[in-house]
KENU-387984 format. One record per residue (C-alpha): residue in one letter; x negated, y, z; residue number from 0. Coordinates in pm, whole numbers, plus 50000, padded with zeros to 5 digits. Each point is the difference from the previous one (the first is absolute). Layout:
# residues N
+------+-------+-------+-------+-----+
: code :  east : north :    up : pos :
+------+-------+-------+-------+-----+
:    A :     X :     Y :     Z : NUM :
...
+------+-------+-------+-------+-----+
This chain:
# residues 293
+------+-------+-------+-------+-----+
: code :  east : north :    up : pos :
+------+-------+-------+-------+-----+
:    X : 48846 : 50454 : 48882 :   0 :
:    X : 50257 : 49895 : 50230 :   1 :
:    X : 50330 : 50257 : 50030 :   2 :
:    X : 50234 : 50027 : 50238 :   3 :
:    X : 50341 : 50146 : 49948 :   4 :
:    X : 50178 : 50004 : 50322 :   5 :
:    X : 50062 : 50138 : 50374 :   6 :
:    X : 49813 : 50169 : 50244 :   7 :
:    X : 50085 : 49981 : 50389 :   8 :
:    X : 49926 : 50085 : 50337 :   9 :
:    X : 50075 : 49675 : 50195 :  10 :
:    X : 50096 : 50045 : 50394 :  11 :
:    X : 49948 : 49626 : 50120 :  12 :
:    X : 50090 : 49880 : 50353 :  13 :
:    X : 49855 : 49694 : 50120 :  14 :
:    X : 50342 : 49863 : 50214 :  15 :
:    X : 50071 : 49676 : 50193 :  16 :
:    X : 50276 : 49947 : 49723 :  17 :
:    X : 50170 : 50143 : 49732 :  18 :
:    X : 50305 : 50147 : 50100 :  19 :
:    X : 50367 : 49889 : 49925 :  20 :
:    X : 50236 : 50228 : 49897 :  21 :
:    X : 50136 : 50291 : 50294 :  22 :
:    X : 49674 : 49881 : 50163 :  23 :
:    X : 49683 : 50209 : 50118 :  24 :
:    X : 49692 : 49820 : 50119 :  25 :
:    X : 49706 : 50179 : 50161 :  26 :
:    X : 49614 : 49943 : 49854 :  27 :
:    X : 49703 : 50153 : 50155 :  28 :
:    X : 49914 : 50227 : 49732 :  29 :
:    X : 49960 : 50083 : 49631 :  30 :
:    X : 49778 : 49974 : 49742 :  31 :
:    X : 50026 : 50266 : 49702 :  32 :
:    X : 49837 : 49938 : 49673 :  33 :
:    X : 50032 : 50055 : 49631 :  34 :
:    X : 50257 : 49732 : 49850 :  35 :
:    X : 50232 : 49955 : 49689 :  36 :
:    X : 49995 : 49693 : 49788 :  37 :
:    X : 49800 : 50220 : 49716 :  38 :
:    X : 49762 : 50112 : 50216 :  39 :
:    X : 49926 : 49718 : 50143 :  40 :
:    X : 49965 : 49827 : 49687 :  41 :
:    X : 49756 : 50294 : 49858 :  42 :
:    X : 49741 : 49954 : 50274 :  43 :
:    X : 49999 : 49616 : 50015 :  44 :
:    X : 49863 : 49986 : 49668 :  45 :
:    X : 49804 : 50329 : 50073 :  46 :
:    X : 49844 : 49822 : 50266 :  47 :
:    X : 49917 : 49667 : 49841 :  48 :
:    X : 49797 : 50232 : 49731 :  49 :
:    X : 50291 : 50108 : 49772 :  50 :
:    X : 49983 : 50327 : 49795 :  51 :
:    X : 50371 : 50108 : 50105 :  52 :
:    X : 50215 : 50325 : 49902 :  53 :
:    X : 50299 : 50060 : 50171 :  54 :
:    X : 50313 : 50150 : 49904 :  55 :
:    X : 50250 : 50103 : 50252 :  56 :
:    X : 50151 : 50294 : 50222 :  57 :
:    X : 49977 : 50122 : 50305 :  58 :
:    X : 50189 : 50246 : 50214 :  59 :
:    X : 49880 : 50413 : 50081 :  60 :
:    X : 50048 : 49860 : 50402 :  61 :
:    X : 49745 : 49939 : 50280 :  62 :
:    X : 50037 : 49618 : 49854 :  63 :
:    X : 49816 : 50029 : 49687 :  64 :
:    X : 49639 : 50036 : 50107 :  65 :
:    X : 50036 : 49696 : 50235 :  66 :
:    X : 50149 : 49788 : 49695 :  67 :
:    X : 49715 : 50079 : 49772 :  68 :
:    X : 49711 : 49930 : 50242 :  69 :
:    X : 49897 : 49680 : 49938 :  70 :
:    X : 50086 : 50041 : 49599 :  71 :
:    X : 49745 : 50275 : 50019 :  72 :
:    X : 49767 : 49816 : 50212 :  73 :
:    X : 49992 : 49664 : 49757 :  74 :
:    X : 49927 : 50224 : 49690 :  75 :
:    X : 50324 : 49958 : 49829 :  76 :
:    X : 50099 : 50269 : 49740 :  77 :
:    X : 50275 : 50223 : 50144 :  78 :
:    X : 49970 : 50272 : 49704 :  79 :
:    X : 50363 : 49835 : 49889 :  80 :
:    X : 50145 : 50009 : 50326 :  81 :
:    X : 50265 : 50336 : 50032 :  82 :
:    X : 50102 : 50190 : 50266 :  83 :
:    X : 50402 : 50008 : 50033 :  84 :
:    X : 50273 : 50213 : 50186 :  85 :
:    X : 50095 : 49686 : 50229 :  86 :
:    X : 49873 : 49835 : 50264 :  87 :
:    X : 49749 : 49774 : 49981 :  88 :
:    X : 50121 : 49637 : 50010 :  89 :
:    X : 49958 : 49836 : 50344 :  90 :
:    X : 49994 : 49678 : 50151 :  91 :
:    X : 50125 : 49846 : 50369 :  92 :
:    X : 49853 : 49638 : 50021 :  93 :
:    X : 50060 : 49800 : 50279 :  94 :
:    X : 49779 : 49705 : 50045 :  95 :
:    X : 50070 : 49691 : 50243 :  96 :
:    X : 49720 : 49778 : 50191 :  97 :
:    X : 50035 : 49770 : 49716 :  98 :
:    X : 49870 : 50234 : 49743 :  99 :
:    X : 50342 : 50011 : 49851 : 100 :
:    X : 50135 : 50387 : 49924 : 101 :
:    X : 50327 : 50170 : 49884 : 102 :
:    X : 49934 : 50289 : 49805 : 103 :
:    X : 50243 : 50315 : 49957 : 104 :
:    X : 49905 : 50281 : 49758 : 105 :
:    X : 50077 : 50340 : 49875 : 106 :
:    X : 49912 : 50065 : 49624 : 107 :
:    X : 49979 : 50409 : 49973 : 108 :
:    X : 49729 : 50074 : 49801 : 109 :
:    X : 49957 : 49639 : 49842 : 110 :
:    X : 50367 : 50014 : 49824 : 111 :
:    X : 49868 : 50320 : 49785 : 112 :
:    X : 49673 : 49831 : 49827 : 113 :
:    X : 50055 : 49998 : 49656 : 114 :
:    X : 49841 : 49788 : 49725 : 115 :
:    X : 49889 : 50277 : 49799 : 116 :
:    X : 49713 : 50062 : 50249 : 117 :
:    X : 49817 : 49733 : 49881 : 118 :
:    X : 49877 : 50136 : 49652 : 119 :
:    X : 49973 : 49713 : 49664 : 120 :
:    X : 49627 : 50065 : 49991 : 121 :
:    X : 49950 : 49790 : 50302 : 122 :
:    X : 50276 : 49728 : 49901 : 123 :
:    X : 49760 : 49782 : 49787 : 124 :
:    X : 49902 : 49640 : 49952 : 125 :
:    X : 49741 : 50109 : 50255 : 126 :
:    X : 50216 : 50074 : 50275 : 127 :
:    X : 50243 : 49806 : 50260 : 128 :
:    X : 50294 : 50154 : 50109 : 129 :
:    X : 50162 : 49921 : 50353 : 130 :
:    X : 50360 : 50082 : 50086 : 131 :
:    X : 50229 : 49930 : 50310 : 132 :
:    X : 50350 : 50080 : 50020 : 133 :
:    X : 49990 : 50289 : 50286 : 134 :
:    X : 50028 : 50290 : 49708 : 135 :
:    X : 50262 : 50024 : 49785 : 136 :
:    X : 50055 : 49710 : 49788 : 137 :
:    X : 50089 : 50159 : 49693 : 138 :
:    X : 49599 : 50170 : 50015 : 139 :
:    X : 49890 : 49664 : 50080 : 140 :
:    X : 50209 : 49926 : 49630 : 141 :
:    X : 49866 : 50221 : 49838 : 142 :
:    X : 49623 : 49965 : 50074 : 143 :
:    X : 50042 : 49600 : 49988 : 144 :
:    X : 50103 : 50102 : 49597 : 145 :
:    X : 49719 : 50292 : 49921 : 146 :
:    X : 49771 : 49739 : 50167 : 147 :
:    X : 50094 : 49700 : 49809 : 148 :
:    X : 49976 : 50191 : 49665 : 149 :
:    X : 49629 : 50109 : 50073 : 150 :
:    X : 49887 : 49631 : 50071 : 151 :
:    X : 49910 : 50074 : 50389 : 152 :
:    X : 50088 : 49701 : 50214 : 153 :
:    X : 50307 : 50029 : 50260 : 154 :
:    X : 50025 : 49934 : 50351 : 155 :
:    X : 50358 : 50038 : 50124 : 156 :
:    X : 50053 : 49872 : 50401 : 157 :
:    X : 50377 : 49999 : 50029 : 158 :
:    X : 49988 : 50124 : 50337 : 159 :
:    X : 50206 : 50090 : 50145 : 160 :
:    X : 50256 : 49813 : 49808 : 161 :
:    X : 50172 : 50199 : 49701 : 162 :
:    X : 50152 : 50002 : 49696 : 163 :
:    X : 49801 : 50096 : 49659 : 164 :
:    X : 50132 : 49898 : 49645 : 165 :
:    X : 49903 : 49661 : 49865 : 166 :
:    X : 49881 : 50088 : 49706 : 167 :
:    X : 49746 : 50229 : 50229 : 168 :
:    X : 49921 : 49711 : 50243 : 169 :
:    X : 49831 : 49763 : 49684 : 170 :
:    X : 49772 : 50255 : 49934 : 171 :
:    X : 49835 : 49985 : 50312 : 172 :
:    X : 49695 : 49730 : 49998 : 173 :
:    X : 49988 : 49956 : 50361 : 174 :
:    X : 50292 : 50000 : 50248 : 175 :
:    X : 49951 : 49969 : 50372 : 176 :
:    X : 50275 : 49924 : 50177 : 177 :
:    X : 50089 : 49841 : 50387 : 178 :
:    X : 50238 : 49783 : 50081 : 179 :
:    X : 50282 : 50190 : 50053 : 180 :
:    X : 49907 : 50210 : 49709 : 181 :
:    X : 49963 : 49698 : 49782 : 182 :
:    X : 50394 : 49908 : 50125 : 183 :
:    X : 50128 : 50316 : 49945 : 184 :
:    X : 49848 : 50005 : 49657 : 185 :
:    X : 50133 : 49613 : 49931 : 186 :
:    X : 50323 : 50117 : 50064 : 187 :
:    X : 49995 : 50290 : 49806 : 188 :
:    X : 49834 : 49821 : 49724 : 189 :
:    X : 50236 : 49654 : 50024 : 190 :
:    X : 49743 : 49788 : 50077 : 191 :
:    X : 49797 : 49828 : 50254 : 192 :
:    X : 49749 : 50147 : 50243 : 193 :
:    X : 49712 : 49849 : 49939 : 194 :
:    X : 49691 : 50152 : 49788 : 195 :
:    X : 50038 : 49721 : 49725 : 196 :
:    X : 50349 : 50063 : 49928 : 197 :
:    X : 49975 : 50418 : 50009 : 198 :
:    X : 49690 : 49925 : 49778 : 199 :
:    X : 50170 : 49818 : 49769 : 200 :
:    X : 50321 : 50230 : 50047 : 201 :
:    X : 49811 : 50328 : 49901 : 202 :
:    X : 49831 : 49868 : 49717 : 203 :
:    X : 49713 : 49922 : 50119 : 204 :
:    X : 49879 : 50285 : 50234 : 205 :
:    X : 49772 : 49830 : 50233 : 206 :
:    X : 50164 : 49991 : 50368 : 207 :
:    X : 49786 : 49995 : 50348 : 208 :
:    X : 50258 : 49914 : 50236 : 209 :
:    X : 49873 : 50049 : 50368 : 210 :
:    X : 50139 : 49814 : 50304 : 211 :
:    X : 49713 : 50171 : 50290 : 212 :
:    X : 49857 : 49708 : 50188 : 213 :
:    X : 50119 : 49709 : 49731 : 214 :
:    X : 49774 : 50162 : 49734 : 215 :
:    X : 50141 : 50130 : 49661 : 216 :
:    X : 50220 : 49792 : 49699 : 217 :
:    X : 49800 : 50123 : 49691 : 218 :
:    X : 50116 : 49930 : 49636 : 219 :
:    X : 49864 : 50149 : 49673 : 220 :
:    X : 49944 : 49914 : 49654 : 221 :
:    X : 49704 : 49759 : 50061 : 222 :
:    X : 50122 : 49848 : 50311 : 223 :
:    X : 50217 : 49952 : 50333 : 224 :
:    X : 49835 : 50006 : 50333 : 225 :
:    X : 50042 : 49980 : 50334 : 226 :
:    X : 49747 : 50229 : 50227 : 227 :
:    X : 49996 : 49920 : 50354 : 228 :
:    X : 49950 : 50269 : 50254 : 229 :
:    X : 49649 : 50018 : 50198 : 230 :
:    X : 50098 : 49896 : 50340 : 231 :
:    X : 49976 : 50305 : 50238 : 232 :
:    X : 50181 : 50146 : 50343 : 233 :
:    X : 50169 : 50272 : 49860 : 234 :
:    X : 50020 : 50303 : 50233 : 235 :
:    X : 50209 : 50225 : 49752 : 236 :
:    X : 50117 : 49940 : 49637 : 237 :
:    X : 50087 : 50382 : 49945 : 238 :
:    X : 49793 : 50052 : 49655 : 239 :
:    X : 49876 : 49626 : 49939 : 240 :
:    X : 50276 : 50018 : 49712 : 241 :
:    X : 49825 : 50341 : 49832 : 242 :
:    X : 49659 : 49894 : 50117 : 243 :
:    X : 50080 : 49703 : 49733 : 244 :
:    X : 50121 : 50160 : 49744 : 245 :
:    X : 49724 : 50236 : 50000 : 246 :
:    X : 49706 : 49752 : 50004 : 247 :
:    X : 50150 : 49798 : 49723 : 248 :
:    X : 50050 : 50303 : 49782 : 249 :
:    X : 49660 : 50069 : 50057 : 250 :
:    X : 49896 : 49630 : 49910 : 251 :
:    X : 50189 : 50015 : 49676 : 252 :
:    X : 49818 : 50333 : 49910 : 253 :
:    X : 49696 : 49865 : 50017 : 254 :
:    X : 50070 : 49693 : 49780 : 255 :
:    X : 50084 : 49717 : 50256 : 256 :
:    X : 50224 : 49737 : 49943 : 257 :
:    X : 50351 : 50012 : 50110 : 258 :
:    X : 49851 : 49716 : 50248 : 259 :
:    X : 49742 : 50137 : 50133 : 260 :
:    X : 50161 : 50353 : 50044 : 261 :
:    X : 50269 : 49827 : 50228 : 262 :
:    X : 49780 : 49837 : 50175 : 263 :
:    X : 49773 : 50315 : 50096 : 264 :
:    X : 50344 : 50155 : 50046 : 265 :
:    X : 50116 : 49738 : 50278 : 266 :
:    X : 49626 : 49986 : 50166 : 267 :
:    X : 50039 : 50381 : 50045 : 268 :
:    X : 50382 : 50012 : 50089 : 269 :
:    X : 49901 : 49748 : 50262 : 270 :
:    X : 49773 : 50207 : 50175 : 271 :
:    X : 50213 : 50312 : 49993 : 272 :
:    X : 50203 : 49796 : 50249 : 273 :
:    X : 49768 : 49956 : 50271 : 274 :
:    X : 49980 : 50419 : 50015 : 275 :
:    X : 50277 : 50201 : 50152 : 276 :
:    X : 50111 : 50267 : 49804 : 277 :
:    X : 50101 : 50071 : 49620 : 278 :
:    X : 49726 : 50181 : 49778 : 279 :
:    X : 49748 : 50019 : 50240 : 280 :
:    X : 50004 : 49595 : 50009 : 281 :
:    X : 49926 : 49965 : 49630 : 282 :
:    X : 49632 : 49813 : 49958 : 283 :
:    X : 49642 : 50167 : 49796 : 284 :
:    X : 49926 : 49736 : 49721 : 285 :
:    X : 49712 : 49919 : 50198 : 286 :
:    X : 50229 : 49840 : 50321 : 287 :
:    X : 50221 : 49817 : 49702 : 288 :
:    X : 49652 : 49862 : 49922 : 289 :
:    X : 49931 : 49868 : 50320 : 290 :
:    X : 50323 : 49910 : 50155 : 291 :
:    X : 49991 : 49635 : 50133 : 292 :
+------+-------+-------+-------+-----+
């Protein structure tokens, strides 16, 4: 079983002629409204490429909340963990370019009240894979990484956005994903360099999937240090290709893969999340990641 600790959104996403600069307002044609968040997103990738998922989250008492559960509810993810709050429910503004490129501004609400102790120790077993992201608070994210750790379930953490967790919490993780920028901050904050060998070898041996979109993903484990290349594509929008990744090799890992072959299912999927506009709704049925190209 795949589980996903993390945020649940409604994403407004205008499709503009560019990103704007600061002070500056630039006119689209119109705007597409869909269920978003980084958790969310994750939960119904692997939902959809034939993951058992539960979800733990929250979500707001406002007109947002149905709309940012549709699509959970639609790929058959478990919401019983997900709570209802007294804040809003965390929202989105993406803005996405002609290049596919976006810029991404969020509110948290509901997402900064999830709590760890929603997701119960029967369910954190050698069994289980837990995914985290860092848009609830990080000291839940702490304290689930530890309950998780001591019940043998393998961890997931994307450090995205970027943000600070304790060391001694980051080595227990078996998997960190991690972007380029994310991968710098975390070199910095770590004193060492950015690239997935040398956090690998910095954290003790947690096995890093640095990402770098269309140059394919910097991979180092235990058993080996790779290089993935990207599938070549003409990306339309990135929004979710990130979470769409993350999801799918979760869901990989679950099911026994290799760390290999997980990434590589990840990157064949994440690719064609980019030729879709749109965030959740873009995310591909195992049976398209089977086919694609």
């Amino acid at each position: 079983m795949v589980i996903i600790f993390g945020s649940i959104n409604l994403d407004l996403i205008f499709a503009l002629p560019r990103i704007p600069g600061a002070g500056e307002t630039v006119l689209g044609p119109s705007t597409l409204i869909e269920p978003g968040g980084k958790g969310a997103n994750q939960a119904v990738a692997a939902a959809r490429d034939g993951a058992s998922v539960l979800m733990a989250g929250a979500i707001g008492t406002d007109a947002l909340a149905a709309g940012a559960l549709r699509l959970l509810r639609q790929a058959g993810v478990d919401l019983a963990r997900v709570i209802e709050v007294h804040a809003s429910t965390g929202c989105a503004a993406i803005v996405v370019d002609p290049a596919g490129e976006n810029a991404i501004a969020v509110g948290s609400g509901a997402n900064l009240l999830t709590r760890a102790s929603q997701v119960e120790d029967a369910v954190l077993g050698p069994r289980a894979t837990l995914v985290l992201q860092m848009e609830v608070a990080a000291p839940e994210n702490a304290a689930l990484i530890e309950r998780a750790s001591a019940a043998g379930a393998r961890i997931v953490l994307n450090l995205a956005p970027a943000a600070a967790l304790p060391e001694p919490i980051l080595r227990l993780v078996d998997v960190l994903v991690v972007n380029q920028n994310e991968a710098a901050w975390l070199a910095a904050h770590l004193d060492c360099a950015a690239s997935a060998a040398a956090l690998h070898q910095r954290l003790g041996g947690v096995a890093i999937v640095l990402t770098q979109g269309g140059a394919g993903a910097d991979v180092a484990s235990a058993d080996e240090t790779w290089h993935e290349p990207a599938r070549a594509i003409d990306a339309v929008d990135t929004t979710a290709a990130g979470d769409c990744f993350v999801g799918v090799l979760a869901h990989g890992l679950d099911r026994g893969e290799t760390l290999r072959d997980a990434v590589g299912r990840a990157g064949t999927a994440a690719a064609l999340c980019c030729t879709r506009r749109g965030s959740q709704g873009s995310l591909p049925m195992a049976a398209e990641t089977d086919g694609f190209g």
